[in-house]
C-alpha positions in Angstrom: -30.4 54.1 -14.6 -34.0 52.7 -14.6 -35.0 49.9 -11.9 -34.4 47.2 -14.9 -31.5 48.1 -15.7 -30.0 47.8 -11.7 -32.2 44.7 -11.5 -30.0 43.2 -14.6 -27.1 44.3 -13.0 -27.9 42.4 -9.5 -28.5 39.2 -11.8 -25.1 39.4 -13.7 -23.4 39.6 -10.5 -24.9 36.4 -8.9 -24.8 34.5 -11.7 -20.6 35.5 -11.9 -20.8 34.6 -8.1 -22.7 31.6 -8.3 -20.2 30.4 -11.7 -16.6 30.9 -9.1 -18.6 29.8 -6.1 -19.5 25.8 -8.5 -15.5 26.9 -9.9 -14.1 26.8 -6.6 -16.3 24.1 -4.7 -15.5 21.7 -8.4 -11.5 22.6 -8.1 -11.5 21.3 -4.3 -13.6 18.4 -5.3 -11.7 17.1 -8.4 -9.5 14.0 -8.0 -5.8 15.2 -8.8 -4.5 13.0 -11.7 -3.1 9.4 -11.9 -4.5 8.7 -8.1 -5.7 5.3 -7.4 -9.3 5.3 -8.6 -12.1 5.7 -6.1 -15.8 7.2 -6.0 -15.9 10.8 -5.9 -17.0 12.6 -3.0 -18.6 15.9 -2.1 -16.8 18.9 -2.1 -14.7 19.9 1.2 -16.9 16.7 2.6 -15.4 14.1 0.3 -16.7 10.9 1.0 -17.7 11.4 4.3 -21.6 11.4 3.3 -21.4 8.4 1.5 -19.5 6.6 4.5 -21.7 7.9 7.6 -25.2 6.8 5.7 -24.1 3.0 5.1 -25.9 0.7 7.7 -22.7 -2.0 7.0 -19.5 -1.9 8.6 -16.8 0.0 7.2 -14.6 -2.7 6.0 -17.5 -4.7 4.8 -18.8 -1.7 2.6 -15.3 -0.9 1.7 -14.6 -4.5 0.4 -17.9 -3.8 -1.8 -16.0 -0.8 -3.1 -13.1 -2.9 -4.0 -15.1 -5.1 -6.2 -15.5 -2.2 -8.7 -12.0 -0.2 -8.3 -9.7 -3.8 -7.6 -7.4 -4.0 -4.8 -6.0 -0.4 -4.8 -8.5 2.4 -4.5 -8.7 5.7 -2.8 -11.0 8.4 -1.8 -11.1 11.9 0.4 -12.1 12.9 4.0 -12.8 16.5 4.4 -9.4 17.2 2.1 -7.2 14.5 3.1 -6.7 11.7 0.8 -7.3 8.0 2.3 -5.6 5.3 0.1 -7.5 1.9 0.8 -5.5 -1.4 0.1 -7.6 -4.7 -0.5 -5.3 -7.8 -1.3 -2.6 -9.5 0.5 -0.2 -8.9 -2.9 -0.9 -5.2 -3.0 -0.3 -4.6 0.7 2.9 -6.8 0.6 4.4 -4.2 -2.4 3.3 -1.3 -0.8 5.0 -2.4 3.0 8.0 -2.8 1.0 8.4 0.9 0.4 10.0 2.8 3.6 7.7 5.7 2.1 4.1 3.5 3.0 5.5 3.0 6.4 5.0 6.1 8.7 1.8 6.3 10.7 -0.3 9.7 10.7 -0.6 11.7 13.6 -2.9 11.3 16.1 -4.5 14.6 15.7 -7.1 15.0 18.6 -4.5 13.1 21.0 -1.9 16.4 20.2 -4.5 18.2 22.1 -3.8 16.7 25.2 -0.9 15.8 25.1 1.6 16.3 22.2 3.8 13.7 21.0 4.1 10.4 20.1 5.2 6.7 21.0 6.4 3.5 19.9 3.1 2.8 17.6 2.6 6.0 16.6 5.9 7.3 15.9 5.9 8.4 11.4 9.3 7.6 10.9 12.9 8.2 11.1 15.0 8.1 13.9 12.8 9.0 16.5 10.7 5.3 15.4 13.7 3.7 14.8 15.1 4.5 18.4 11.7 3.9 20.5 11.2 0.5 18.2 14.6 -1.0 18.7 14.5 -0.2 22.3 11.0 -1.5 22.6 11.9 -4.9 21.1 14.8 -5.3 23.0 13.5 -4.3 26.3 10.4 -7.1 25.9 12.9 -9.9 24.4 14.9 -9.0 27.6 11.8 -9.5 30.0 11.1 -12.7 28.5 7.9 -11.7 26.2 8.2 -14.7 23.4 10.3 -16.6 25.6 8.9 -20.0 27.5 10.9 -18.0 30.9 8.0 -15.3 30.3 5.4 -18.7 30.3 4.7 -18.4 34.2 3.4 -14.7 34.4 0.6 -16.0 31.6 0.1 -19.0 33.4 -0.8 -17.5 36.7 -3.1 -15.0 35.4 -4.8 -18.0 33.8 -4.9 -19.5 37.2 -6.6 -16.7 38.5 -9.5 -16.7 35.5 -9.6 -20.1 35.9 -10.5 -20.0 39.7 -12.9 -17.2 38.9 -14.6 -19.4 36.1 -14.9 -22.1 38.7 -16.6 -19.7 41.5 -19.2 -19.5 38.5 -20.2 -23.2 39.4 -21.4 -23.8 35.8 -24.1 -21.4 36.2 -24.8 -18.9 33.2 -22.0 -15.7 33.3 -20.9 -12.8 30.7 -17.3 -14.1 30.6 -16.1 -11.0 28.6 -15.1 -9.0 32.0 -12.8 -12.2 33.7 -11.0 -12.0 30.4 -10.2 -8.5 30.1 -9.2 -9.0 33.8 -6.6 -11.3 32.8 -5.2 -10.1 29.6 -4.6 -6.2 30.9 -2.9 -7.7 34.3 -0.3 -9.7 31.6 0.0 -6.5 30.2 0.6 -4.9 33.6 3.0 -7.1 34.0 5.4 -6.4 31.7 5.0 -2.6 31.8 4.7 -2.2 35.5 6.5 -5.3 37.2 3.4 -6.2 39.0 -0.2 -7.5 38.5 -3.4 -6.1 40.7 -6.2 -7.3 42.3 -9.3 -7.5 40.3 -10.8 -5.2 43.3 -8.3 -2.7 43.0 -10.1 0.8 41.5 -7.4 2.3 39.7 -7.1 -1.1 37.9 -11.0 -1.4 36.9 -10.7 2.5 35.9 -8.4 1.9 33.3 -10.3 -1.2 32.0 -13.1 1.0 31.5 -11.8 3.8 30.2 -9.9 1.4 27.5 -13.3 0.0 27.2 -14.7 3.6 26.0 -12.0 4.7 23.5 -12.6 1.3 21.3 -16.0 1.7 21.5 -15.7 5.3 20.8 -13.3 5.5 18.0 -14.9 3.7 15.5 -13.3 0.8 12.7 -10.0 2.7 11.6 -9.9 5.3 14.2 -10.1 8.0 10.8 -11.3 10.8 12.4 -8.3 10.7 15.0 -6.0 11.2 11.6 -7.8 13.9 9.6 -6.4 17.5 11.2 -9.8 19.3 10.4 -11.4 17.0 13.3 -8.8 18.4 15.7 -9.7 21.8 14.8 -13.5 21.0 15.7 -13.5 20.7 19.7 -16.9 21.7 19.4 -18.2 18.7 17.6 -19.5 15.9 20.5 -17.5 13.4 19.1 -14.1 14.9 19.5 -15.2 16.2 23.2 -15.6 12.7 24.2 -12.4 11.3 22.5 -10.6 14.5 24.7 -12.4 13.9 27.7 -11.2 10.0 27.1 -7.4 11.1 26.6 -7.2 13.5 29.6 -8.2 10.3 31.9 -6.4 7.8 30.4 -3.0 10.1 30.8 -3.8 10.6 34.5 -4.3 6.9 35.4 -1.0 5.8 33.4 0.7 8.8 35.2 -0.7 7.1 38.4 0.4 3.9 37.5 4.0 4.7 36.5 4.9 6.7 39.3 3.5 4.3 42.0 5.8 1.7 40.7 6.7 -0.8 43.4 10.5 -0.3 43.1 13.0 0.7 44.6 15.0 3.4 43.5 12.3 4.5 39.9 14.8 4.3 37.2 18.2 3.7 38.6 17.8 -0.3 38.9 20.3 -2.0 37.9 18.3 -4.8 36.9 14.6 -3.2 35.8 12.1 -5.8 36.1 9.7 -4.0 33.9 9.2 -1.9 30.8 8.7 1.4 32.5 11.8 0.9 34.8 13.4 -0.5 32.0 12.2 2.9 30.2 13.2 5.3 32.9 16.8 4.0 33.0 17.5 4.4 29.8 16.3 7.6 29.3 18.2 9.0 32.5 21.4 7.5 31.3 21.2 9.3 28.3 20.4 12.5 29.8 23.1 12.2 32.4 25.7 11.4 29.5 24.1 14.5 27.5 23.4 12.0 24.3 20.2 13.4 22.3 17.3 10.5 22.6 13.9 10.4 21.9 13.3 8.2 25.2 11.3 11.2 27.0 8.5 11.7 29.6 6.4 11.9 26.6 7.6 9.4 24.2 7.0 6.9 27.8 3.6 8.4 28.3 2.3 7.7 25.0 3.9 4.0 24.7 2.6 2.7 27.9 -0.7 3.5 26.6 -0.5 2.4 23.3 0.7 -0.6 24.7 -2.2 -1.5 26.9 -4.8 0.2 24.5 -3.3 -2.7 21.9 -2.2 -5.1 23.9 -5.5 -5.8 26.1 -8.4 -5.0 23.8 -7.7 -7.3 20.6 -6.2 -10.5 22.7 -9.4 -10.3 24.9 -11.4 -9.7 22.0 -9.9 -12.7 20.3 -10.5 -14.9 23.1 -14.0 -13.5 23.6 -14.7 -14.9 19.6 -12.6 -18.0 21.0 -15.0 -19.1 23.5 -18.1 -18.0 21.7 -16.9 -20.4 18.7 -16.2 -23.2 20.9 -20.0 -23.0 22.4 -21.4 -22.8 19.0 -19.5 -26.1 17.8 -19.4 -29.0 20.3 -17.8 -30.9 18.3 -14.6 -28.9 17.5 -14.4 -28.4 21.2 -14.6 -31.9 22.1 -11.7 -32.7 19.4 -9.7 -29.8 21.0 -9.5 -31.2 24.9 -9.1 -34.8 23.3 -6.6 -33.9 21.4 -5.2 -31.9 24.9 -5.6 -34.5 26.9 -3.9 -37.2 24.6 -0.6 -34.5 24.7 -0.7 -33.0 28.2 -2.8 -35.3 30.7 -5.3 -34.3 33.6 -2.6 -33.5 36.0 -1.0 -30.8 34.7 -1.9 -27.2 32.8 -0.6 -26.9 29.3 2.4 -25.5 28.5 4.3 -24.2 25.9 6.2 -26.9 25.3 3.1 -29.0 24.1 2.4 -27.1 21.1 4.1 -29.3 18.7 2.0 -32.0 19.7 -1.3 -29.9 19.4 -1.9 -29.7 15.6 -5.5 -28.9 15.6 -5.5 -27.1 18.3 -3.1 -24.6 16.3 -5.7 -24.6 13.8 -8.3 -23.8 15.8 -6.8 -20.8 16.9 -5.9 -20.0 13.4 -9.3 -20.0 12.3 -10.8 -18.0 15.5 -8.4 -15.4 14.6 -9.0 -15.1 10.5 -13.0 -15.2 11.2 -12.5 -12.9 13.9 -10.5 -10.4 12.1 -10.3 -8.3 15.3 -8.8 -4.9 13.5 -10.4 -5.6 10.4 -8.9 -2.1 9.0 -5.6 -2.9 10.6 -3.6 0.7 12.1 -3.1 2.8 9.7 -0.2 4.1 7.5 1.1 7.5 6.2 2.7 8.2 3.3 6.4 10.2 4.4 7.3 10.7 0.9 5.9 10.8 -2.8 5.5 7.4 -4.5 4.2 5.0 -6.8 2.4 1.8 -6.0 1.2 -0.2 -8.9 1.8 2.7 -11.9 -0.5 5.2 -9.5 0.8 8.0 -7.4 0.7 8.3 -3.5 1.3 12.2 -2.8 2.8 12.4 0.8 0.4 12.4 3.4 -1.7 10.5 2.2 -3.6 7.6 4.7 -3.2 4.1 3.8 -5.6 1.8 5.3 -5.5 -1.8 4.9 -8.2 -4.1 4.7 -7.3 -6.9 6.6 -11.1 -8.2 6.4 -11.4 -8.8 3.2 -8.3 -10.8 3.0 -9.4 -12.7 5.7 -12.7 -13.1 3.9 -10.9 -14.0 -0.1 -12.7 -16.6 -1.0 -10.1 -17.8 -3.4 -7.8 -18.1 -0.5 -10.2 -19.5 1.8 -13.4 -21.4 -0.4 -16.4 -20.7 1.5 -14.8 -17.8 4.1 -17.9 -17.4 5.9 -17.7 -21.1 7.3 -15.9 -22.1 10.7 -13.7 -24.6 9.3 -10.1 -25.1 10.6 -9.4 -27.9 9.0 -7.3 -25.1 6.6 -5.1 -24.8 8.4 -3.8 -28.5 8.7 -2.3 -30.6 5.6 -2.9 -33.7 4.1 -1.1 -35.8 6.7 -3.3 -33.6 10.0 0.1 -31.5 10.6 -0.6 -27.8 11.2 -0.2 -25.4 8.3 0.7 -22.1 8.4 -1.0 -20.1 5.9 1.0 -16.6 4.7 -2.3 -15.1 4.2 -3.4 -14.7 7.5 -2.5 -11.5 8.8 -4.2 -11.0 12.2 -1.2 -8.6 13.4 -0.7 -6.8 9.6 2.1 -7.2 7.1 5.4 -5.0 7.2 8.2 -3.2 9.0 5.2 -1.7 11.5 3.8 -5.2 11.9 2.5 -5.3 15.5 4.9 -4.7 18.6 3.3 -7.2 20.8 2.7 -10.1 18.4 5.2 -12.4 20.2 3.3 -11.7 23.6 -0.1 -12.0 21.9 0.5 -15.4 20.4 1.8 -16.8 24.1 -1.4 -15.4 25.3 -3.6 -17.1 23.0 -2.2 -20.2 23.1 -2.0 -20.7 26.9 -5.1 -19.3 28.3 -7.0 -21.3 25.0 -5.5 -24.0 26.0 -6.0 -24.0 29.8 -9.5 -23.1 29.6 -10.3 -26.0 27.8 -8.3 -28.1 29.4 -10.4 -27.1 32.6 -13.8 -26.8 31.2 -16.8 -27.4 29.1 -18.2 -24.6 27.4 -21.7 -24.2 26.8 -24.7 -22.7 25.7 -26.8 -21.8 29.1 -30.0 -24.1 29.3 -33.1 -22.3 27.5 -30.7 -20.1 25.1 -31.3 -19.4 21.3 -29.0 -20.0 19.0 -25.6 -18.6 19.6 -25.4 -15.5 17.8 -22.2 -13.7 15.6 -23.7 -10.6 15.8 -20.5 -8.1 16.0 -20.3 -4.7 17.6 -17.9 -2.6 15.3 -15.8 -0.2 16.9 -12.2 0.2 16.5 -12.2 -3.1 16.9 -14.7 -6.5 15.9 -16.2 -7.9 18.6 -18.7 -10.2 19.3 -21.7 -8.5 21.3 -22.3 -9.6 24.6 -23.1 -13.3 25.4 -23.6 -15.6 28.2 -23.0 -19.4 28.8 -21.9 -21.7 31.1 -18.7 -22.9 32.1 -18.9 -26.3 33.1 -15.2 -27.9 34.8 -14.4 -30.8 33.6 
């Protein structure tokens, strides 16, 4: 055998190599049949390329997306299939399947600590347990109720006599409110609030902080397995690093409870003793529960992780909106002080008599849309959604921004206007397509305590003060830092009491 004839030989095999080597890489790339259409992506990448060169947010470029595949449309991350859902009809069918209901795992969180909680529980009976007991548990502690009025009022106290020590000069308000909101929070899950001071309590601010700002809109790569498989990568390191402190500061916090016997009160005044009673009695009586060390572990933080980040962040676009229109916030305290007075704080009671004020908040929180990609779903079993199949597992992701931001819905979206939200005759309005706390049986947990929040430190803050634009300043800006959630970037002005 001559050289050319072992030179031919070589070819034939790379060519035979390179033909399965385009086989295989085409086979994993190829969109199974009947999926909800969707761009194609690289092979084993998918359409992670596409997604990490855009210079627009993710629910923004998305929502472009949706203009050429409708309102149900789908694509793949490294292998796993992300269903995207655009419209408030198309997310209302799909919620009303038990099989679009689970939650994914949160992959890189397994590494520190396996399991789940309330929020990210799929399915089943292990959901089921931790969600009825959840409910019950806060309706029993008062969250939603006007008896639970008093701890949000004297937090509000508190930020209030901190916005006054500001003497109208020019402050970054954004720390004072997380302050507040995460010490409501405390409340409920610990019995007790703390000291602005206190370093265990600024710790877990901060690291809170981090993991929103870390994550990303969506939170995706916490829910695609490969990710968890790549502890190398710097971006799963800091998301570990982030877990492992967050467990040992909600392990500090639980277990330095100010009670008095930890889980045998007869009368818990708190979510965690609340918590650890049940889930002794059930051990003692030998019935199988899903109330465990772990199942508490991961609650309590999903619980402050959701429960402090988007209220503060909402009332972070609250104030920034009322120092950008004058006006609106001059209609809001009249309309205040016609209904409540100087002498007294607001109260829950009032809000029947504060129309526009309702629809200010309305507004804040559709123009905000603080989770813009909402949490998202898992498939549990397959389906069908609008003639298309949903294989199980899939990721459904909603897009609660460009709902928000319909401009059939809402005629000119990208204007402040809450004059939507009131009828004819100046009454408020509810509108069944605003969805700041999704759609669905996994519709947010703390939604009751959120609301209370809102209204009542809204209120009392305007009540109390002027809010301004400090002397000199441009223009206020809406520039948003996307993370997990959308927030406003940082701002300064002046609140000036009244």
């Amino acid at each position: 055998m001559d050289i050319y004839d072992v030179w031919s030989q070589i070819n034939v095999r790379t060519v035979i190599l390179g033909l399965a080597i385009f086989a295989f890489l085409f086979l994993l790339g190829r969109r199974p049949k009947n999926l909800p259409p969707g761009p194609y992506g690289w092979p084993l990448l998918g359409y992670i390329p596409q997604l990490a060169m855009t210079k627009e947010p993710i629910h923004d470029a998305l929502a472009k997306l949706g203009l050429r595949y409708k309102s149900l449309m789908s694509f793949s991350v490294a292998n796993q299939l992300i269903v995207v859902l655009q419209d408030y009809d198309v997310m209302k069918e799909a919620f009303a399947q038990h099989q679009l209901s689970g939650r994914p795992t949160l992959e890189i969180s397994q590494i520190t600590l396996p399991g789940y909680g309330v929020l990210s529980a799929s399915e089943g009976e292990a959901w089921t347990e931790l969600r009825r007991f959840s409910v019950t548990t806060l309706r029993g502690l008062g969250v939603g109720k006007s008896s639970f009025e008093v701890h949000i009022t004297t937090e509000t106290k508190c930020l209030i006599e901190g916005l006054h020590k500001s003497k109208g000069k020019r402050i970054n308000p954004s720390h004072m409110i997380e302050n507040a909101v995460s010490n409501i929070i405390c409340s409920v899950v610990f019995g007790k609030r703390f000291e602005y001071t206190d370093k265990r309590f600024q710790r877990l601010l901060s690291i809170l902080n981090e993991m929103f700002e870390l994550i990303g809109a969506g939170g995706v790569v916490q829910f695609v397995p490969i990710f968890a498989k790549m502890q190398f990568l710097p971006l799963v390191k800091k998301i570990i690093s982030i877990n492992l402190r967050l467990d040992e500061i909600l392990s500090q916090l639980c277990y330095t409870r100010d009670t008095k016997d930890e889980g045998n009160d007869e009368d818990p005044r708190d979510f965690a003793g609340a918590f650890l009673k049940e889930m002794n009695r059930k051990k003692q009586q030998g019935v199988h529960t899903y109330l465990t060390p772990v199942t508490m572990h991961h609650t309590f933080g999903e619980l402050f992780g959701a429960g402090t980040e988007t209220t503060s962040t909402t009332l972070r676009w609250a104030l920034l909106y009322m120092t950008a229109f004058p006006d609106i916030q001059s209609r809001v305290q009249k309309e205040l002080d016609e209904a409540v007075g100087r002498n007294r704080l607001p109260r829950l009671s009032d809000k029947p008599e504060l129309p526009f004020t309702q629809a200010v908040l309305s507004e804040i929180q559709r123009m905000g849309s603080i989770v813009p990609l909402g949490v998202p779903h898992k498939c549990t079993e397959d389906t069908i959604l609008r003639g298309y199949s949903i294989p199980k597992g899939s990721i459904v992701i909603t897009n609660l921004w460009n709902v928000h931001m319909d401009p059939v819905e809402w005629p000119n979206p990208e204007q402040f206007n809450p004059e939507r939200f009131l009828d004819d005759e100046g009454r408020f309005h509810r509108r069944e397509k605003l969805i700041p706390f999704g759609i669905g049986r996994r519709i947010c947990l703390g939604e009751q305590l959120a609301k209370m929040e809102l209204y009542i430190v809204f209120t009392c803050l305007l009540h109390q003060f002027t809010f301004k634009p400090p002397e000199g300043a441009p223009d206020v800006s809406f520039k948003v830092c996307d993370g997990m959630t959308r927030a406003p970037e940082s701002f300064e002005l002046c609140a000036v009491a009244r």
